[in-house]
N, CA, C and O of each residue as an XYZ file, in Angstrom:
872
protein
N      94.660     59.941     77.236
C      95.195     58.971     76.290
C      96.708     58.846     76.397
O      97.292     58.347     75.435
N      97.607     59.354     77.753
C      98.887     58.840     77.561
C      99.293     57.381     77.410
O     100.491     57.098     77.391
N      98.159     56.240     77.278
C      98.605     55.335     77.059
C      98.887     55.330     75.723
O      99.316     54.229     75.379
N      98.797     56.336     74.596
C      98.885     56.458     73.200
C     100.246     57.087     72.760
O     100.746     56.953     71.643
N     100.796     57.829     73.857
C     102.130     58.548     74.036
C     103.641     57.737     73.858
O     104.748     58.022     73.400
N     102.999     56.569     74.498
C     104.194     55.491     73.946
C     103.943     54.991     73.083
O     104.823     55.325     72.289
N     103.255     54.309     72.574
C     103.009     54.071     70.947
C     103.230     55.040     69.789
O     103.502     54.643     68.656
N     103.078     56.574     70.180
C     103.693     56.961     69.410
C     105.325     57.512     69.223
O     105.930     57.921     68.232
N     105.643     57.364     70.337
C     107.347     57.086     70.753
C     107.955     56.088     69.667
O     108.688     56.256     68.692
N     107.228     54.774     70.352
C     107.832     53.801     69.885
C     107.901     53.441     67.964
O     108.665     52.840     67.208
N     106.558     54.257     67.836
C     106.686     54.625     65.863
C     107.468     55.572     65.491
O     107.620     55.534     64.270
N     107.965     56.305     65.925
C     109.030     57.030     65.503
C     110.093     56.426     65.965
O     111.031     56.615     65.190
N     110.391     55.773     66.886
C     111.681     54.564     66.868
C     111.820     53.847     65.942
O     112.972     53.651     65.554
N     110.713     53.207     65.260
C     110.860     52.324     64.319
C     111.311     52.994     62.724
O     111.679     52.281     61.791
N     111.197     54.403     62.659
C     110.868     55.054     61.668
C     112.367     55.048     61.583
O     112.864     54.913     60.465
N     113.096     55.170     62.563
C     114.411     55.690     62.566
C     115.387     54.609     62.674
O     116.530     54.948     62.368
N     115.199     53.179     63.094
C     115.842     52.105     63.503
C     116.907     51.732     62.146
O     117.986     51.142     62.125
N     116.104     52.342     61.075
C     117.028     51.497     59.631
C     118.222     52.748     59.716
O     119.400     52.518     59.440
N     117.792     53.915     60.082
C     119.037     55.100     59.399
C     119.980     54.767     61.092
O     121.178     55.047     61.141
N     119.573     54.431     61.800
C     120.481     54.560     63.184
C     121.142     52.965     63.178
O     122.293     52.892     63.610
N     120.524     51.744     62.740
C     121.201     50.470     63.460
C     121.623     49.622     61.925
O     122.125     48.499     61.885
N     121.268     50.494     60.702
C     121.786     49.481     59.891
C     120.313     49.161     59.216
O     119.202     49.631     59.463
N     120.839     47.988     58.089
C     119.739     47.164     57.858
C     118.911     46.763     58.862
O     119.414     46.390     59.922
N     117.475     46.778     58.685
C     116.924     45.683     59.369
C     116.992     44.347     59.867
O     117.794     43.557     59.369
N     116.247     44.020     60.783
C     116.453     42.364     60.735
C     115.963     41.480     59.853
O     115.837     41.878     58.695
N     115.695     40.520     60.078
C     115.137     39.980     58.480
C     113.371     39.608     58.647
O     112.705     39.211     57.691
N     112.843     39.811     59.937
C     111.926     39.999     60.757
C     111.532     41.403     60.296
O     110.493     41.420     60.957
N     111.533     42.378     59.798
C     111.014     43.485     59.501
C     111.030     43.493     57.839
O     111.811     43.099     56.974
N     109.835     44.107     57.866
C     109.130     44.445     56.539
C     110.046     45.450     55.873
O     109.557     46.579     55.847
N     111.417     45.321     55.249
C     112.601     46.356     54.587
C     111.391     47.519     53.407
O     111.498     48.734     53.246
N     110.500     46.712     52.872
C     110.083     47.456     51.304
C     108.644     48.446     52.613
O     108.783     49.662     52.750
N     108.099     48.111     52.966
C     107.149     48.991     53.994
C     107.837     49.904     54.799
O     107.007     50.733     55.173
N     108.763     50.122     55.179
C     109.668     50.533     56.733
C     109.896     51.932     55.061
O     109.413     53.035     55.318
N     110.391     51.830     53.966
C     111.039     52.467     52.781
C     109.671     53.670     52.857
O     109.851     54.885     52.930
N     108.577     53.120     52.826
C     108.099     53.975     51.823
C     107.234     55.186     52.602
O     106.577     54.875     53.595
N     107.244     55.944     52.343
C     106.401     57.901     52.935
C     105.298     57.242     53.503
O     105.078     57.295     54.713
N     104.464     56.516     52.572
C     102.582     56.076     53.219
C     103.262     55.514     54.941
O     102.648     55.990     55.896
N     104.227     54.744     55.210
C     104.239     54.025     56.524
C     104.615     55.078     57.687
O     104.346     55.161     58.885
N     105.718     56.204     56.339
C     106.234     57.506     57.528
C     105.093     57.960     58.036
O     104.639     57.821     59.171
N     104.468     58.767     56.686
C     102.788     59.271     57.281
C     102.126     58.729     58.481
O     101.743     59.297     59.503
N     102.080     57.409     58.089
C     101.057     56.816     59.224
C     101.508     56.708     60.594
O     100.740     56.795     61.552
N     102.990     56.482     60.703
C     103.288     56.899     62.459
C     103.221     58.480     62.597
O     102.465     58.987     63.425
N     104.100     59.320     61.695
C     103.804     60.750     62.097
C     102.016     61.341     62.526
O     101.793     62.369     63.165
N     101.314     60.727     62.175
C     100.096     61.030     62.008
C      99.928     60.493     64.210
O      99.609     61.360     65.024
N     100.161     59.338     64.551
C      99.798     59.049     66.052
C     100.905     59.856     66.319
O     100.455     60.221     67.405
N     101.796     60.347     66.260
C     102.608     61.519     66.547
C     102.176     62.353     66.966
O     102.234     62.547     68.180
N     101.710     62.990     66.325
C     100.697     64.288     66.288
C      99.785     64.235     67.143
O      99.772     65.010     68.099
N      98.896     63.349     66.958
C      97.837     62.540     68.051
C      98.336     63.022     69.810
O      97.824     63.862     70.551
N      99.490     62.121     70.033
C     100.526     62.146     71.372
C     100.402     63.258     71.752
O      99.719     63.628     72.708
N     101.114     63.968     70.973
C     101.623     65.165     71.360
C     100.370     65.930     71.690
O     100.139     66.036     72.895
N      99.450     66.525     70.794
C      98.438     67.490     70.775
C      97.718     66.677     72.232
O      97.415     67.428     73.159
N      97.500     65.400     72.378
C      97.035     64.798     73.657
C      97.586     64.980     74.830
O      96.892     65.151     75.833
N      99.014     64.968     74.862
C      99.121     65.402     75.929
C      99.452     66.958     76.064
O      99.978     67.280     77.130
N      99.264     67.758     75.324
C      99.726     69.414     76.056
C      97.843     69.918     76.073
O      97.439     70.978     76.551
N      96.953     68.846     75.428
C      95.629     69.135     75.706
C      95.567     68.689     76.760
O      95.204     69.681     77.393
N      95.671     67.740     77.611
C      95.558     66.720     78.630
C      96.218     68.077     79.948
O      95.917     67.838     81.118
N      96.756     68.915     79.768
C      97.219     69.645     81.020
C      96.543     70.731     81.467
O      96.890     71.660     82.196
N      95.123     70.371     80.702
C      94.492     71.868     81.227
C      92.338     70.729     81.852
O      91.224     71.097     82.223
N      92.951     69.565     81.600
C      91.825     69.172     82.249
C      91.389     69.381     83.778
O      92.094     69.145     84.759
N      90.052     69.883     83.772
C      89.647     69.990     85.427
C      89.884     69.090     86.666
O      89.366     67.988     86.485
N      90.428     69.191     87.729
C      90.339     68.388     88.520
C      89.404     67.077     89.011
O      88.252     67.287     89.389
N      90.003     65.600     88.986
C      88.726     64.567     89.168
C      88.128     64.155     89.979
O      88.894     64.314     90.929
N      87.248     63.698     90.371
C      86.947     62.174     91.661
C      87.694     61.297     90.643
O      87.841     61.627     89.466
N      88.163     60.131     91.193
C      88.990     58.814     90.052
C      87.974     57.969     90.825
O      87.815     58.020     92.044
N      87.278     57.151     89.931
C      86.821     56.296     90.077
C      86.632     55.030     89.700
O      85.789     54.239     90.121
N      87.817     54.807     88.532
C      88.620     53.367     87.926
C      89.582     52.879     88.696
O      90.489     53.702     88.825
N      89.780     51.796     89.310
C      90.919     50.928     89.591
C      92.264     51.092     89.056
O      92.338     50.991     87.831
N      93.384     51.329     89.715
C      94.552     51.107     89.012
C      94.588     49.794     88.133
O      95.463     49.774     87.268
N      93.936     48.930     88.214
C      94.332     47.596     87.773
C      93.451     47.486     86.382
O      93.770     47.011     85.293
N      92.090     48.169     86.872
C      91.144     48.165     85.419
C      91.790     49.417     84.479
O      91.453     49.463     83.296
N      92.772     50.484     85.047
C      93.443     51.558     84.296
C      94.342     50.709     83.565
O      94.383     50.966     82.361
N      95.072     49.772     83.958
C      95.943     48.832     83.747
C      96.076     48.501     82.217
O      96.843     48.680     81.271
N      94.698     47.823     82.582
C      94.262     46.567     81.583
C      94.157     47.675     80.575
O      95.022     47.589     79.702
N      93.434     48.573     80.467
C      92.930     49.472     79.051
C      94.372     50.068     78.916
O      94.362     50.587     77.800
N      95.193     50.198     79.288
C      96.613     50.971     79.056
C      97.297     49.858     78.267
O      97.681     50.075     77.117
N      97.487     48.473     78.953
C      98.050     47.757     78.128
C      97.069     47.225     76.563
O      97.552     47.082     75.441
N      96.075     47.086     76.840
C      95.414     46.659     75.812
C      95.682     47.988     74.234
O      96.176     47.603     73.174
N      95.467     48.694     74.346
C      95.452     50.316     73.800
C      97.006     50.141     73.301
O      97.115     50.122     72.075
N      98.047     50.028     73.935
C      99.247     49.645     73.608
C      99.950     48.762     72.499
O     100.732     49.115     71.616
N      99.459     47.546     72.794
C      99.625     46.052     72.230
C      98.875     46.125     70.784
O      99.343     45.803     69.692
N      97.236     46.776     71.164
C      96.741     47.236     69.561
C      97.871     47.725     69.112
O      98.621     46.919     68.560
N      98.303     49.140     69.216
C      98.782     50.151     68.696
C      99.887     48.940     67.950
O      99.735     48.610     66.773
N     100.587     48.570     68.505
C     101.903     47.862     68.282
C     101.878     46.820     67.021
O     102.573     46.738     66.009
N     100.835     46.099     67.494
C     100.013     45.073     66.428
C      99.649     45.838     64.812
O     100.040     45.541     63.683
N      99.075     46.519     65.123
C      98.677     47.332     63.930
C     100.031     47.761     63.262
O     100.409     47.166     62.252
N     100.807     48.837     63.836
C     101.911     49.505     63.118
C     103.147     49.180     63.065
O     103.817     49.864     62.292
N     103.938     47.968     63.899
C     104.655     47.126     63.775
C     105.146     46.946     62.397
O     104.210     46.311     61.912
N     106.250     47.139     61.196
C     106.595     46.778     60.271
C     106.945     45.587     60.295
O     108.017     45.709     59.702
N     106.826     43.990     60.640
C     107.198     42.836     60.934
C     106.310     42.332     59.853
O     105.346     42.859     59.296
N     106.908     41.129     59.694
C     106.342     40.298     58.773
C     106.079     39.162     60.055
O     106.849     38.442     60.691
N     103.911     39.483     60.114
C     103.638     38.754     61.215
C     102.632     37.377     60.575
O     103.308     36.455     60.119
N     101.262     37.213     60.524
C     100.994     35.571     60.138
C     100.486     36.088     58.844
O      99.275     35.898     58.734
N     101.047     36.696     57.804
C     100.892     36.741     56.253
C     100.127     38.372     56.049
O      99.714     39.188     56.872
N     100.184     38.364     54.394
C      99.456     39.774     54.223
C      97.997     39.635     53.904
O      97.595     38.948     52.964
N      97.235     40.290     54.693
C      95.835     40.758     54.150
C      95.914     41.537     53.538
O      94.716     41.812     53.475
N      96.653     42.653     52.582
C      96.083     42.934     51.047
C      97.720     42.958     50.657
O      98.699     43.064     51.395
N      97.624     42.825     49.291
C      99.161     43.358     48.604
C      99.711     44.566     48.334
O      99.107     45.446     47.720
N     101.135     44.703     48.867
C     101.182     45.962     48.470
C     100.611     46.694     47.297
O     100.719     46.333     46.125
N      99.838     48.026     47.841
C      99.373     48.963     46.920
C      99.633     50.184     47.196
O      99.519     50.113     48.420
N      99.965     51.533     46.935
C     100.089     52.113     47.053
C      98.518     53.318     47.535
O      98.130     54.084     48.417
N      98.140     52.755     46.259
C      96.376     53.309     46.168
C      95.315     52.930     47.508
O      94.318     53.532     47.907
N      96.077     51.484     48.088
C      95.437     51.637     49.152
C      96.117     52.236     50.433
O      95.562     52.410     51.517
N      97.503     52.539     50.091
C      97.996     53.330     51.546
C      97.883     54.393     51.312
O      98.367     55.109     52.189
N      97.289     55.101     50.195
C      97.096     56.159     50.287
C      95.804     56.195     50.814
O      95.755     57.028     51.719
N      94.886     55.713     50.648
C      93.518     55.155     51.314
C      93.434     55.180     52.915
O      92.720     55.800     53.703
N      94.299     54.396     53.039
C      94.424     54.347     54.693
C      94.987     54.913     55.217
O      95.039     54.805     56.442
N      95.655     55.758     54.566
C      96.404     57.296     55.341
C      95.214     58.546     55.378
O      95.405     59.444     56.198
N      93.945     58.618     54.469
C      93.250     59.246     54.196
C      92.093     59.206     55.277
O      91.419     60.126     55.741
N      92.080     57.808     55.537
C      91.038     57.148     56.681
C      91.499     57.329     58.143
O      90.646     57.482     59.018
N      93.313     57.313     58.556
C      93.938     57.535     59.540
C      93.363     59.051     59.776
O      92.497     59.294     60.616
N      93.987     60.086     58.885
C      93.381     61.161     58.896
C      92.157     62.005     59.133
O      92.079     63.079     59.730
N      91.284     61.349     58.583
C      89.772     61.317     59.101
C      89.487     61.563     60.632
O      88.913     62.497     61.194
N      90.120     60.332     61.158
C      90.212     59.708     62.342
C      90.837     60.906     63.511
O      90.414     61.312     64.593
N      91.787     61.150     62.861
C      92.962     62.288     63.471
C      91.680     63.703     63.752
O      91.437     64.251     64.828
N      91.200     63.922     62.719
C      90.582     65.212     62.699
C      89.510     64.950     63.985
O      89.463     65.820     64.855
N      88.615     63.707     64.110
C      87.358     63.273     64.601
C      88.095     63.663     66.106
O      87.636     64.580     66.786
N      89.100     62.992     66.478
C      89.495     62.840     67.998
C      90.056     64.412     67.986
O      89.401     64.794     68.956
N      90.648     65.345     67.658
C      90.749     66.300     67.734
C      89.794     67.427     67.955
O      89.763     68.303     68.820
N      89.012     67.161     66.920
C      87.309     67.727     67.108
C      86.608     67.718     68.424
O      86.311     68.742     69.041
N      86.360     66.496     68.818
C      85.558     66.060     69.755
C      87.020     66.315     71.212
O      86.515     66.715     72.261
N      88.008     66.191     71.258
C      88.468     66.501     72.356
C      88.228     68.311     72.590
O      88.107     68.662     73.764
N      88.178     69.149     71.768
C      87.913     70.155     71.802
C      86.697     70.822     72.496
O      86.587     71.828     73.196
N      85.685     69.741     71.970
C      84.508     70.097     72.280
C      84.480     69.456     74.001
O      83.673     70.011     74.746
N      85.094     68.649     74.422
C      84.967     67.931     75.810
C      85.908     68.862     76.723
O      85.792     68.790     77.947
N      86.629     69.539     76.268
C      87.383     70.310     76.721
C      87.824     70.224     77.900
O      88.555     69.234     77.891
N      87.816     70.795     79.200
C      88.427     70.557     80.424
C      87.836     69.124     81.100
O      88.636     68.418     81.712
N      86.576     68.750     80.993
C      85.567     67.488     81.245
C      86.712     66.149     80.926
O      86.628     65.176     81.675
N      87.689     66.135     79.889
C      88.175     64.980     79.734
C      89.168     64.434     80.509
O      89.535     65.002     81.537
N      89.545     63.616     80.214
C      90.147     62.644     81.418
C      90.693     60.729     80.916
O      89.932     59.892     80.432
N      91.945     60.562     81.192
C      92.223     59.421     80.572
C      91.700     58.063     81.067
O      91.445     57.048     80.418
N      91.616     58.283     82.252
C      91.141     57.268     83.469
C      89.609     57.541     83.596
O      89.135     58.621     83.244
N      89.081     56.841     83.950
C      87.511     56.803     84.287
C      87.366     57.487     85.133
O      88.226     57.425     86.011
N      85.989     58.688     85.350
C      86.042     59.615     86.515
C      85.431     60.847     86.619
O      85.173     61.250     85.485
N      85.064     61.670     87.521
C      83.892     62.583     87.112
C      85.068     63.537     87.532
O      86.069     63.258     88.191
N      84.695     64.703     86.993
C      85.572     65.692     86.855
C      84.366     66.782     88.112
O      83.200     66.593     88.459
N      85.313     67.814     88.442
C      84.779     68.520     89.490
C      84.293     69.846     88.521
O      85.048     70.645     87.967
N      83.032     69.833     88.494
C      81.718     70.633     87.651
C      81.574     70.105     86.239
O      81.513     70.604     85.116
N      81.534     68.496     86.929
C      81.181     67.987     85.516
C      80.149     68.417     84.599
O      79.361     69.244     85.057
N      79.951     67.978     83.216
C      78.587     68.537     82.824
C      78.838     67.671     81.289
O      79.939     67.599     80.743
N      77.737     67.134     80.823
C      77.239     66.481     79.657
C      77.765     67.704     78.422
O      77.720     68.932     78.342
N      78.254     66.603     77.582
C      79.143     67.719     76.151
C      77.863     66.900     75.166
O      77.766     65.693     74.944
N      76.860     68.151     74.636
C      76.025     67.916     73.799
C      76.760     68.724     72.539
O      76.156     68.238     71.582
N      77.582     69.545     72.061
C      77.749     69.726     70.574
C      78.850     69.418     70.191
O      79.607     68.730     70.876
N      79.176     69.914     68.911
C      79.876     69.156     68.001
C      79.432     67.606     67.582
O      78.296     67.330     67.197
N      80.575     66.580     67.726
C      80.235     65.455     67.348
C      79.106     64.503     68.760
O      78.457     63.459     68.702
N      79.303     65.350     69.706
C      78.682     64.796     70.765
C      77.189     64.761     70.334
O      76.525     63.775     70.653
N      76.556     65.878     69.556
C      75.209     65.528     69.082
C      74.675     64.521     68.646
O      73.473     64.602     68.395
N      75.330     63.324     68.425
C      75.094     62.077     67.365
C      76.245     61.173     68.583
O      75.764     60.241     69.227
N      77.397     61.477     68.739
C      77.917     60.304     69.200
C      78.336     60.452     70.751
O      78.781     61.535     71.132
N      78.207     59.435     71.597
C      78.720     59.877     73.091
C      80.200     59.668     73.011
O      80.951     60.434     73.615
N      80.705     58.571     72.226
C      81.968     58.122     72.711
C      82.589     59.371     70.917
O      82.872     58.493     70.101
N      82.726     60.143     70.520
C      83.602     60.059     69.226
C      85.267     60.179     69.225
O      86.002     59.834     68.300
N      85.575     60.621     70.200
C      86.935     60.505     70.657
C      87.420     58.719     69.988
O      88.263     58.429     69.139
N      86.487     57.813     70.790
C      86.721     56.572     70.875
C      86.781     56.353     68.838
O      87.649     55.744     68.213
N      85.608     57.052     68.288
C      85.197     56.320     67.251
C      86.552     56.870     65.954
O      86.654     56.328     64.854
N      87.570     58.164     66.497
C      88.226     58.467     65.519
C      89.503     57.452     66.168
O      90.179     56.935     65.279
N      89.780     57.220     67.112
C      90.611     56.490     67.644
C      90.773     54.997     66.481
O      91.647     54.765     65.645
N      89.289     54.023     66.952
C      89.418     53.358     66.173
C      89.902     54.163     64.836
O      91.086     54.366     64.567
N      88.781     54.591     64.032
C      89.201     54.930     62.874
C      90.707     54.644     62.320
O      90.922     54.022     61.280
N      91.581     55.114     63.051
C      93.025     55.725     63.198
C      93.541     54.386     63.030
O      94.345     54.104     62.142
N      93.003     53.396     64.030
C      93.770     52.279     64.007
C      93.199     51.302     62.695
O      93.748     50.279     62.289
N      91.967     51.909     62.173
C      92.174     50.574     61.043
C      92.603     51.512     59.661
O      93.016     50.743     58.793
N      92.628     52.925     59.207
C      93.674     53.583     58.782
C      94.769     52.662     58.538
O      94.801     51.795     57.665
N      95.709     52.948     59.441
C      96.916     52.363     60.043
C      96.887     50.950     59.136
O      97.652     50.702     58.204
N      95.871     50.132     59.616
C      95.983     48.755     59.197
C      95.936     48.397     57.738
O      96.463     47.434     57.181
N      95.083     49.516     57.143
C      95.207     49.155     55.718
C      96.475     49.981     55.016
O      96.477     50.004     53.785
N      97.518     50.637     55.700
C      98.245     51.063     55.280
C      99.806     49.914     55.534
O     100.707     49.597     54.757
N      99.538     49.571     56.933
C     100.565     48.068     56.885
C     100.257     46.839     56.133
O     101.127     46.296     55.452
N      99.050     46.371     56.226
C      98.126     45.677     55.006
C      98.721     43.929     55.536
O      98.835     42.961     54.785
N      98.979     43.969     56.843
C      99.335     42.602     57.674
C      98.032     42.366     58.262
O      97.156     43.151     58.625
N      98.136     40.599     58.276
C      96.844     40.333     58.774
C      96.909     40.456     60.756
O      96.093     40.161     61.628
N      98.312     41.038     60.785
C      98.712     41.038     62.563
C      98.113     42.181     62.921
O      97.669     42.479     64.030
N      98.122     42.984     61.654
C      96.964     44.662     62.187
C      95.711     44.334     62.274
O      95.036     45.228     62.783
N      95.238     43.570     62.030
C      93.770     42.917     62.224
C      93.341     42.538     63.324
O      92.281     42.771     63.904
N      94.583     41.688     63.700
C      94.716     41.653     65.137
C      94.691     42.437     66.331
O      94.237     42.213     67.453
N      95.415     43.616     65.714
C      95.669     45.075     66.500
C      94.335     45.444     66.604
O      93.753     45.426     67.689
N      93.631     45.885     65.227
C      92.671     46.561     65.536
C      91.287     45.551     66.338
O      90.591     46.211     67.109
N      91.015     44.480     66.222
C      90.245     43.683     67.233
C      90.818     44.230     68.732
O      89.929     44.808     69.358
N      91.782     44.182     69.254
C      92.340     44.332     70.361
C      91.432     45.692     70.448
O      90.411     45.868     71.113
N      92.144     46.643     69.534
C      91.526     47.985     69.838
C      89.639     47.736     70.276
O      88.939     47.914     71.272
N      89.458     47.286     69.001
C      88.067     47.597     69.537
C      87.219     46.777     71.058
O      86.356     47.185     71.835
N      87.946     45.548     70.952
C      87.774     45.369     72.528
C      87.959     46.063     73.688
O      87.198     45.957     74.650
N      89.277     47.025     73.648
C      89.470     47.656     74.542
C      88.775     49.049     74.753
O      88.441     49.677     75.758
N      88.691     49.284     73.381
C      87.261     51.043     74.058
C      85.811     50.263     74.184
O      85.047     50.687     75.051
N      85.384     49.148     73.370
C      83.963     48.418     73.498
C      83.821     48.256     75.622
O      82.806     48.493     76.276
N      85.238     47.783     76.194
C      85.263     47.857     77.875
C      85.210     48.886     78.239
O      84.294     49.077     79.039
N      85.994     49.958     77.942
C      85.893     51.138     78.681
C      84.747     51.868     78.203
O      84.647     52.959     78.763
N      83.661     51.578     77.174
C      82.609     52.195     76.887
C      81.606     51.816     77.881
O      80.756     52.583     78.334
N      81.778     50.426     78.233
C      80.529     50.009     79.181
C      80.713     50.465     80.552
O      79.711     50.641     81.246
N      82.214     50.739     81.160
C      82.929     51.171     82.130
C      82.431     52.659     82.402
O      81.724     53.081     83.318
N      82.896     53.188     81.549
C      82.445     54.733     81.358
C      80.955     55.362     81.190
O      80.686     56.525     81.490
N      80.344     54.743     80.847
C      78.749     54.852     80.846
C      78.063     54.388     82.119
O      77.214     55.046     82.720
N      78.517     53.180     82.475
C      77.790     52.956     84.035
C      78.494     54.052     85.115
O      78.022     54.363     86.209
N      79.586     54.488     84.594
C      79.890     55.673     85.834
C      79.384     57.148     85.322
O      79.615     58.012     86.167
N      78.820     57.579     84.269
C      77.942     58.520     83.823
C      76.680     58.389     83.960
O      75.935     59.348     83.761
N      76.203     57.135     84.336
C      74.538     57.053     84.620
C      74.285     57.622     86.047
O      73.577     58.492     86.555
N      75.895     56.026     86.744
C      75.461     57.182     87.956
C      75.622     58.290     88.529
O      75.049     58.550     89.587
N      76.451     59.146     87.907
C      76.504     60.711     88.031
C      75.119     61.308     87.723
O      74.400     61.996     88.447
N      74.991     61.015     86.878
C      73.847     62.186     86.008
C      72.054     61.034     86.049
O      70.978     61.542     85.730
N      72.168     59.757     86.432
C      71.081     59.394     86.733
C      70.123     59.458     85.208
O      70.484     58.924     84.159
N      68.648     60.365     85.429
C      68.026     60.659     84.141
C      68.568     61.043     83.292
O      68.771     60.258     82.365
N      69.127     62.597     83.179
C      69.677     62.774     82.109
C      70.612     62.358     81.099
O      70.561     62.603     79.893
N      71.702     61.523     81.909
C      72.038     60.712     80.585
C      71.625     59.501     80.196
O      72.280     58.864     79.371
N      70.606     59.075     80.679
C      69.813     57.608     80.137
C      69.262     58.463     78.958
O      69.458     58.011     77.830
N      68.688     59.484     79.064
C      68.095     60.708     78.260
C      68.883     60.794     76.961
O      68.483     60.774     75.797
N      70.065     60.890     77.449
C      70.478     61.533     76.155
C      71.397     60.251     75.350
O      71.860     60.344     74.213
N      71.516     59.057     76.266
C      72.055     57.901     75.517
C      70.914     57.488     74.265
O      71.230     57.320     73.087
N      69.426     57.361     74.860
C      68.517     57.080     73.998
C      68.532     57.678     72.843
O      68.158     57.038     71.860
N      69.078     59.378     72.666
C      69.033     60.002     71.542
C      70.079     59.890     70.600
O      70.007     60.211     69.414
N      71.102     59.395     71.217
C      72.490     59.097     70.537
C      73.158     57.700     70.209
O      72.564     56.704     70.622
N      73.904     57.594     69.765
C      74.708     56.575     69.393
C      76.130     56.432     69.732
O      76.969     57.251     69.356
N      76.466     55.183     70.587
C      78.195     55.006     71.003
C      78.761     55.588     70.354
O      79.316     56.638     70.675
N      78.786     54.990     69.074
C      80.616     55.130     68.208
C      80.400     55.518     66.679
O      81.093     56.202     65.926
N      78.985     54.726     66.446
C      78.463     54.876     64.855
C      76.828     54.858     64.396
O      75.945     54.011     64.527
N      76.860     56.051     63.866
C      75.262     56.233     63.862
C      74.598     55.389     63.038
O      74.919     55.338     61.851
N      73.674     54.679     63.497
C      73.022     53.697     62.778
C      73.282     52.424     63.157
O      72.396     51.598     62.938
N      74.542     51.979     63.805
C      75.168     50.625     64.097
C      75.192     50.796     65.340
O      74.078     50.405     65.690
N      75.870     51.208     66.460
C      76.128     51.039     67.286
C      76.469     52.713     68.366
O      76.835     52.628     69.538
């Protein structure tokens, strides 16, 4: 997930832009940029970054079997969400009014999210990998959240990003998070046709028993 590493760079830039350059522009949200719920919510993909990448240095060696160009596309897409969503700008109007009760809500839901991808990277342990690709002694991660979900990495990810959105409460995070979910909905279909053909039966096997992202839906 270092495509998540700059997004969370770039939220702690923003966090800091009012105490380093002055007022804002008149293009930024001054009363959102003010308040702890918006600090929370970048410190929170902060955390994310970081714990991702000093986890990310102990993954097993790969075959790569994604395209630089299809790595591309999910790097920028993953990005542009991120940006969309947590952006303090006043972008095409607000989808809810400021509330407090609900950024505390969506800091609660970010959180959730935080724990899920933490969880489940744990459990995938050396097997993971940012790019599409079989790792050398690959092997199917059946516990933890993997019992119920194949992708949950993906599903706290989202989470995180619509968190986020009800804590900026712009209808441009709406935007973000569509982006998002387009972009793991590709790399889910990406990533599964290159796990079938690794593993053939067994993971047709164990897709049947499980669920992508959300049990019961999808």
């Amino acid at each position: 997930m270092i495509e998540l590493v700059c997004g969370g760079a770039v939220g702690a830039a923003l966090v800091s832009f009012r105490r380093v350059a002055g007022p804002p522009a008149l293009w930024m949200d001054r009363a959102l940029i003010s308040t702890w719920e918006f600090k929370a919510a970048i410190f929170a993909w902060v955390v994310f970054s970081v714990y991702w990448e000093i986890a990310g240095r102990n993954a097993a060696k790969a075959q790569k079997t994604e395209s630089s160009a299809s790595r591309g596309v999910h790097v920028f897409l993953a990005n542009a969400a991120l940006l969309l969503t947590i952006a303090p700008i006043h972008g095409i109007g607000r989808l809810l009014p400021p509330s407090a009760a609900v950024m505390i809500a969506g800091l609660a839901v970010e959180a959730l999210g935080l724990c899920l991808t933490i969880w489940a990277r744990r459990h995938l342990g050396r097997n993971w990998s940012g790019e599409i690709s079989i790792k050398v002694d690959h092997e199917l991660i059946r516990s933890g959240p993997y019992r119920l979900l194949r992708h949950p990495i993906y599903t706290g990810l989202l989470t995180m990003y619509v968190g986020t959105a009800l804590v900026t409460g712009e209808w441009l995070a709406v935007v973000g998070v569509a982006a998002a979910v387009f972009a793991y909905w590709r790399k889910i279909r990406l990533e599964e046709a290159n796990l079938n053909a690794a593993f053939a039966g067994e993971y047709e096997a164990w897709r049947r028993e499980t669920w992508a992202l959300l049990p019961g839906v999808y």
